[in-house]
Phi, psi and omega in degrees: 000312175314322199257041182257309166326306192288338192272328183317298199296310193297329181313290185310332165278335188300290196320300174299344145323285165253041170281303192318302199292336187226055108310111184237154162288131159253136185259139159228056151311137160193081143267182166219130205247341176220146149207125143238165179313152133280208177297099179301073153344115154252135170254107171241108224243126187233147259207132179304163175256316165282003213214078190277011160308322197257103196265114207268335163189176202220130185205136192238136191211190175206174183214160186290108184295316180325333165309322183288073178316103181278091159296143187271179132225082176324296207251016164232042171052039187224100192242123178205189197242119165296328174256126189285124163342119199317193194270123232060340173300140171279107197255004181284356157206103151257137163260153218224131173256109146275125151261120187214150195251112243250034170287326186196201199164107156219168187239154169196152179302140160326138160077013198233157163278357227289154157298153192285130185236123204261137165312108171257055187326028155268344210282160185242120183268118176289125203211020157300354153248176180266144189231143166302120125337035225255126188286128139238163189237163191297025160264336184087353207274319185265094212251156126211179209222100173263170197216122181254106172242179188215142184251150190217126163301134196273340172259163190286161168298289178289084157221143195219124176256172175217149187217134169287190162251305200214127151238163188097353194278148216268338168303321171266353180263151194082352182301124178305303193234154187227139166207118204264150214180142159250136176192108183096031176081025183232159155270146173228169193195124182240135181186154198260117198239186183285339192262344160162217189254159185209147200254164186233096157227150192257148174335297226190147166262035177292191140257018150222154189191148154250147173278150197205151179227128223243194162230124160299115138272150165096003156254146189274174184272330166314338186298149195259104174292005170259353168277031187268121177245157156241175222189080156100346220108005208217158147276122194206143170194160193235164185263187168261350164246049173049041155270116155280109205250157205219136170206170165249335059346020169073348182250321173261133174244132198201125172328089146224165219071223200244139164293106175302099237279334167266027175088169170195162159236110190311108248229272164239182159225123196263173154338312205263292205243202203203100189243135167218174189230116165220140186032065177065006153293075200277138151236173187211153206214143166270319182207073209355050162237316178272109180254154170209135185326137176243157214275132158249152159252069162199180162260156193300011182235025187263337158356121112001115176246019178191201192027027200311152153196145189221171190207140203243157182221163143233101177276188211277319146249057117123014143283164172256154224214068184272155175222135169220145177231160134189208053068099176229125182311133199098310180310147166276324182244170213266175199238167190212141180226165180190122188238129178245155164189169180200195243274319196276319131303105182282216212251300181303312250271322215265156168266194181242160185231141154253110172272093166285144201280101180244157175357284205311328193227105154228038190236077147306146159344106204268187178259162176206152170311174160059008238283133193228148176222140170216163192258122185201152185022057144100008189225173191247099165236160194240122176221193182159208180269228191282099179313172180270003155260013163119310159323304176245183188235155181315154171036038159293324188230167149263120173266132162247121168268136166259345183217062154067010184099010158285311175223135154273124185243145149306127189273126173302321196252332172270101169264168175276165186289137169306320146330349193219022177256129168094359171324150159245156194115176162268151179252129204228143164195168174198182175219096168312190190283341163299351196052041087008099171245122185266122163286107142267156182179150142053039170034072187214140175251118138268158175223084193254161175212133148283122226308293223284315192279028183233013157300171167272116150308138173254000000 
């Protein structure tokens, strides 16, 4: 009887096991829970400089869409790559890993009547237009419907265009010298005419503006306007009879600290100090009145002795930086120093390094007239007027360091506005907040950017 009992209780678990086991749920999920790119197809062209209609060769690579991230936007249905895909890619068949919650998942181009196309991942999706998603879920009770784009930069990254703004303008004609600046959202131009120095200023740094001209007081004629730094709000350039002048606004000028009795050339001006070179000397002053010798390794007399220019840096980790070129008798190429610190290395503390032209480095700085350096997209470029052997012609080229003034190569793709290439006169520029680099010359405005960096941060 007992174990009549036992086969009975075992019938009844069996049984109910596998009522369980061929039970299935229908649920009414219906998302999308991922999407990624497959591998992209690029075409990357690289384009005459005058004429950029004319494509001089063509290389075809590809890039990882996985790189690209495809953000979701649950609630308003919206899957797209916040950061867009470089400039050439081919969206006409890419493959796409959709992850989704469930029965199925088609597709069709947004906005079209065409049939419902059921989902593979094998499939290569054309996707040069935005395409519909469509869910359903494993019950049938439940749809949604999403809209898939993929962004493509419509410009090359690396590629730097030029636009004039302006020519003729008279507040810049006649200047002997130039020396160009942004401050307060403005362009300025400090420049020397025979009746004395005058500030040039424009409305905006937009691409439309007006000019306006102001007579500077209270700078001597003597002042060397290319030793002009900023600081804080503040202005500073030095004279040929070792006087340092000081303004908040470019028009009143006023004398500070002490006349330095052998002349000086200002050099840079940092938070801290005051750095100049006199009679084959760098020095350094908290307030151009006490100066004391700064330590170099190498001798002072490898010094740069005219065209001085420096730049202040901030690298990516968190030092600080002057990089100075400028001119030495004898030289073939312009000559380059560099002094660093950071939180742990104080400022006084640290030397200047020379960097000499050796076998390993044989691409120098060349000297070029006009000589102009700006700090731009994390690198040091140098352009100007004609050099003195001859090799390049005004605005011919752009030089880029990358590593801080050891070696310069002419760059193929930033090229100078073309139009202005072999000009005569001086040459003036800057760079606003905007990554903008303003070209003055001949009472002419230009204005360039590199594509990439006038992308939208996401």
């Amino acid at each position: 009887m007992i174990w009549s009992l036992l086969l009975v209780a075992l019938s009844i678990m069996m049984s109910s096991c596998a009522s369980d086991d061929s039970t299935i749920t229908h649920d009414d999920y219906c998302y999308i829970k991922s999407v990624t790119l497959g591998a992209v197809k690029r075409t990357i062209e690289k384009r005459d400089r005058k004429d950029r209609s004319v494509v001089i060769s063509s290389t075809s690579t590809s890039v990882s869409g996985s790189a690209f991230l495809m953000t979701i936007d649950q609630r308003n249905n919206i899957i797209e790559n916040r950061d867009s895909l470089p400039y050439g890619c081919q969206l006409s068949a890419v493959t796409v890993t959709i992850n989704f919650s469930g029965s199925m998942v088609s597709y069709r181009e947004k906005g079209s009547n065409a049939e419902w196309i059921s989902y593979s991942a094998t499939d290569s999706l054309n996707l040069t237009k935005p395409l519909e998603l469509y869910t359903v879920s494993n019950d049938q009770q439940s749809s949604r419907i999403y809209t898939l784009k993929v962004n493509v930069h419509k410009q090359e990254g690396d590629s730097l265009y030029w636009n004039m703004c302006e020519s003729e303008v008279e507040p810049l004609e006649g200047m002997m010298d130039m020396k160009a600046f942004v401050m307060n959202d403005k362009l300025l131009v400090l420049g020397q005419k025979t009746t004395g120095i005058f500030l040039a200023e424009r409305s905006s740094i937009e691409a439309e503006g007006t000019w306006e001209e102001t007579a500077t007081t209270g700078i001597p004629l003597t002042a060397n306007l290319q030793t002009l730094r900023q600081q804080n709000g503040s202005l500073f350039l030095s004279t040929t009879d070792g006087e340092i002048f000081s303004s908040t606004d470019a028009k009143v000028w006023q004398q500070t600290g002490t006349t330095y009795p052998d002349g000086l050339t200002l050099i840079e001006k940092t938070a801290n100090f005051f750095y100049a070179i006199s009679d084959g000397k760098l020095l350094r002053s908290t307030d151009a009145e006490s100066w004391e010798e700064e330590r170099l390794d190498t001798e002072a007399g490898l010094l740069p002795t005219s065209e001085f220019r420096a730049l202040s840096l901030q690298q990516a980790n968190g030092n600080s930086r002057i990089v100075m070129l400028g001119h030495r008798d004898g030289s073939t190429n312009a000559v380059v120093w560099n002094k660093m610190w950071n939180e742990t290395e104080k400022e006084e503390d640290m030397g200047w390094i020379f960097f000499p032209i050796t076998p390993e480095n044989r691409i120098p700085c060349p000297l070029l007239q006009y000589f102009n350096l700006l700090p731009y997209d994390g690198k040091c470029i140098a352009f100007g007027g004609a050099s003195t052997d001859e090799k390049y012609k005004a605005l011919d080229a752009m030089f880029i360091s990358q590593d801080y003034g050891i070696t310069w190569r002419p760059d193929e793709e930033l090229h100078m506005p073309i139009e202005l290439e072999g000009i005569e006169g001086c040459i003036t520029s800057a760079v606003d907040k905007n990554n903008f680099i303003w070209i003055i010359t001949n009472a002419q405005v230009w204005r360039g950017r590199l594509n990439r960096l006038g992308f939208e941060q996401q």
